[in-house]
N, C-alpha and C positions, 0 to 999 in steps of 0.2 A: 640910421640904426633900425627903425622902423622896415623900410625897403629890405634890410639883409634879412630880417627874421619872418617878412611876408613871403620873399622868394625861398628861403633856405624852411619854411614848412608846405612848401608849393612841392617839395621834392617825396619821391619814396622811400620809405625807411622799413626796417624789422627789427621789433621789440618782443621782449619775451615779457608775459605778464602773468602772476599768477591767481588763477578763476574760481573762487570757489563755486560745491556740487550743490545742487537744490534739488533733493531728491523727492519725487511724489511718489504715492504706492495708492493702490487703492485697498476696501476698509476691509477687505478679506485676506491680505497678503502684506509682509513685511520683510527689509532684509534681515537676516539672523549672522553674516560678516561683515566685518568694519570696510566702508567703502572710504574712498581718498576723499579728506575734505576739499583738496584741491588739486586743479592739472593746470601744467607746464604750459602755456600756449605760446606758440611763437605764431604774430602776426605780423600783417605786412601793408602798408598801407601809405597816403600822403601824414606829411607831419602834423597838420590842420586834424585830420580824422583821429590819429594814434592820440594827440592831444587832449582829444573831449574823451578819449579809452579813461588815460591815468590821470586826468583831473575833474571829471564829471559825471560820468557815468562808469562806473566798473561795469564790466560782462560778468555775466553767470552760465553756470555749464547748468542745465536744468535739463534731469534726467527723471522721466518716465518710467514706473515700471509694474504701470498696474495691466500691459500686455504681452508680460515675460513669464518664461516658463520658472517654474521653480527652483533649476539649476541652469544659468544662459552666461553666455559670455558675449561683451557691449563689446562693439570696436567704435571708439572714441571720436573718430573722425567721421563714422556714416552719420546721415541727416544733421548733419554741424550745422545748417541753416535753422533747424527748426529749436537743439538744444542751446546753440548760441546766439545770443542776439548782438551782432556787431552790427557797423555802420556801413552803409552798403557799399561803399569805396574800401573796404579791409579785408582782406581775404587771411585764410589760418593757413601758414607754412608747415606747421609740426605740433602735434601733440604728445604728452608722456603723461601718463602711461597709454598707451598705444590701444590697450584692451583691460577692460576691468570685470573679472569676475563677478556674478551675480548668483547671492545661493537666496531663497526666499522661503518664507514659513506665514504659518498661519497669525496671522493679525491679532492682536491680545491688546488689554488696556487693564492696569490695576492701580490700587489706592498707596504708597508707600509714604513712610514716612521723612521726615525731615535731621539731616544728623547736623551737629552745630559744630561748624569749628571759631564760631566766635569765643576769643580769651575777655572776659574782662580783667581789669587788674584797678583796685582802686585805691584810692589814698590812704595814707596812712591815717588809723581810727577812725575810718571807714568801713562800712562791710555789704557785699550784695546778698542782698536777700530773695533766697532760693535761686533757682536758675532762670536765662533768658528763656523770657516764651516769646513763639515762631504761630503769628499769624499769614497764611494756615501753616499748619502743624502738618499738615500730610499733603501730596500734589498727587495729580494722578499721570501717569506713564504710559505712552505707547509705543507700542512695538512689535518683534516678532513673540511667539511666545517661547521659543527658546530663550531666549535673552530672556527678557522681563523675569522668567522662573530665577535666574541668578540675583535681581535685583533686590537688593532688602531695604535699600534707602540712598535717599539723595543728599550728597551733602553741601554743605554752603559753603562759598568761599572764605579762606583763610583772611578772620578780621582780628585785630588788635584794639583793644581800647584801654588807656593807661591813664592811669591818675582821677578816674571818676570818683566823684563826691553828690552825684545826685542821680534822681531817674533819667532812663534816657530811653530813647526808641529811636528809629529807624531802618532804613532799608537793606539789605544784606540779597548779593546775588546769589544763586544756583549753578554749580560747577558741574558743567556739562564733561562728564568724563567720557560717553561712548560716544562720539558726536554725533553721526547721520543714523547709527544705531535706534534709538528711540527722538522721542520727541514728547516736550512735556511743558506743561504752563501754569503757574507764570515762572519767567523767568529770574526773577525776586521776589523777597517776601521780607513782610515787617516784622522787626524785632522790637521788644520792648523787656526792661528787667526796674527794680527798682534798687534803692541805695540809701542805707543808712548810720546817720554816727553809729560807730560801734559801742558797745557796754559788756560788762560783765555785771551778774544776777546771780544772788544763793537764794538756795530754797533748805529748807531745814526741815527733818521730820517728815522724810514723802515714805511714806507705806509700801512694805518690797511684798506682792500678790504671789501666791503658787497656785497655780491653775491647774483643773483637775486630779485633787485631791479623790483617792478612794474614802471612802465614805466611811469607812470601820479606822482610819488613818488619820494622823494629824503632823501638821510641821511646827517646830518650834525655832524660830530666827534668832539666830545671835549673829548683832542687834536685829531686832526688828523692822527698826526705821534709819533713812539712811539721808546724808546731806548732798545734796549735787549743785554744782557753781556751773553757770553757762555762761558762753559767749556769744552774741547777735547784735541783732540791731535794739536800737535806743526802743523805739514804737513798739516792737514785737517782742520784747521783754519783758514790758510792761505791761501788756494784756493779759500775763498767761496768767490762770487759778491754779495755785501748785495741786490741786487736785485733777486738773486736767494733764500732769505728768504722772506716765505711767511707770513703774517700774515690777517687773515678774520674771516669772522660769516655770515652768512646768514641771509636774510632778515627775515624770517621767526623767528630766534629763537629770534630777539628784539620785534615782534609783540606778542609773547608768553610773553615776559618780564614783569616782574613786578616790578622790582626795580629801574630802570630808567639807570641802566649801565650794562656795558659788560664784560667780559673775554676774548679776541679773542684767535680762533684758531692758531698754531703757525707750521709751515712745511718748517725744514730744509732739506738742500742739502746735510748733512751727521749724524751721529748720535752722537750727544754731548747734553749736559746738560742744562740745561735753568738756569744760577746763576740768573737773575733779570731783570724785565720787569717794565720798567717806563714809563710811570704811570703802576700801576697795573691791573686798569681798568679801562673806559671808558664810558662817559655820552655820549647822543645823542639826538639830536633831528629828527624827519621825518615831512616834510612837503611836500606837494597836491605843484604840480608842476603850 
């Protein structure tokens, strides 16, 4: 057995493999079209060489283009010695695509931020408190400056996490949507959020504010003070000083009014749910001082 598999890679063969592009530029020049992350290679070689190809060493097509003109067209098979590095018994039978357009722009690098598509989902009487933070929060991006001007943010890979009951953190990759288009690092980044039994909380008697009052004016609340029930975590319910809840409207938006009541604004000291707000809203009267 040994004998038939010495001789039978003793023989020539052609395989087709697919190589991805490793593109360099230099720090004044970028492409600004999506170049192929991979080409078609059909090699040709003993079994022994094609072997160490698809179990040890891949080839990479590494393309140059910090001595191309701004608009050039590569033909894929000139200097294949220098962009391909095979083993010196393999020669290339065929490349596709054959020729690849090159458009290039001026070289740009900015700060963007970070978009999350991590879901949490936690247990039941459970609840996450505020949102996951992304250390870092913003990466910076290189590119042509065409591009980079369309980029507003990068996003993370699509993650699931089901059934949490405590704090968690970890690492979360970066979803390279334009591939050989820019280049940006790192290519993960740590997440961390925290998680707590849930509760509900009333507060009674919180004071509703009218902000900027004319001075010759006055408002009169019916009622004045109002009751609101929250939903959050056990911890963060527990800290708040119901004077540290805010509840207001400004003078302006009852002078716009037409209905003869209000909704006021509501600004908590941490991020929980509004279960109910009694009354739900509010009659007033303005009277000339």
């Amino acid at each position: 057995m040994i004998l038939w598999i010495y001789l039978n890679l003793s023989y020539s063969y052609s395989i087709e493999v697919n190589v991805p592009v490793q593109v360099d530029y230099s720090k004044s020049q970028a492409v600004s079209d999506q170049l192929p992350a991979e080409l078609e290679v059909t090699v040709r070689g003993k079994g022994w060489d094609l072997m160490s190809i698809l179990m040890f060493k891949q080839p990479v097509y590494k393309l140059d283009l910090s001595k191309f003109k701004q608009e050039s067209k590569i033909i894929t098979s000139q200097s294949i010695s220098d962009r391909l590095d095979l083993p010196s018994g393999v020669s290339v039978v065929k490349i596709s695509p054959e020729e690849i357009d090159i458009n290039l722009d001026k070289y740009s690098e900015k700060y963007v931020r970070i978009k999350s598509n991590l879901v949490v989902r936690t247990k039941e009487n459970y609840k996450l408190i505020g949102t996951p933070v992304f250390s870092p929060d913003s990466i910076k991006i290189i590119g042509a400056n065409s591009v980079l001007n369309r980029i507003k943010f990068i996003p993370t890979e699509s993650k699931n996490l089901d059934d949490v009951n405590s704090n968690m953190s970890g690492l979360i990759n970066l979803k390279d949507t334009l591939g050989n288009l820019i280049k940006f690092e790192p290519k993960s980044i740590r997440y961390s959020f925290n998680v707590e039994l849930a509760a509900d909380r009333s507060f009674d008697d919180i004071e509703i504010s009218i902000n900027n009052i004319p001075e010759n004016k006055e408002v009169l609340l019916i009622p004045p003070k109002a009751n609101l029930s929250l939903k959050g975590g056990v911890e963060q319910l527990s800290k708040i000083n119901p004077s540290e809840i805010k509840m207001f409207i400004d003078f302006s938006k009852l002078e716009e009014d037409t209905l003869g009541y209000f909704v006021p604004e509501i600004q908590l000291p941490i991020e929980a749910n509004i279960v109910n707000i009694t009354p739900p809203k509010f009659q007033y009267i303005i009277k000339m001082k």
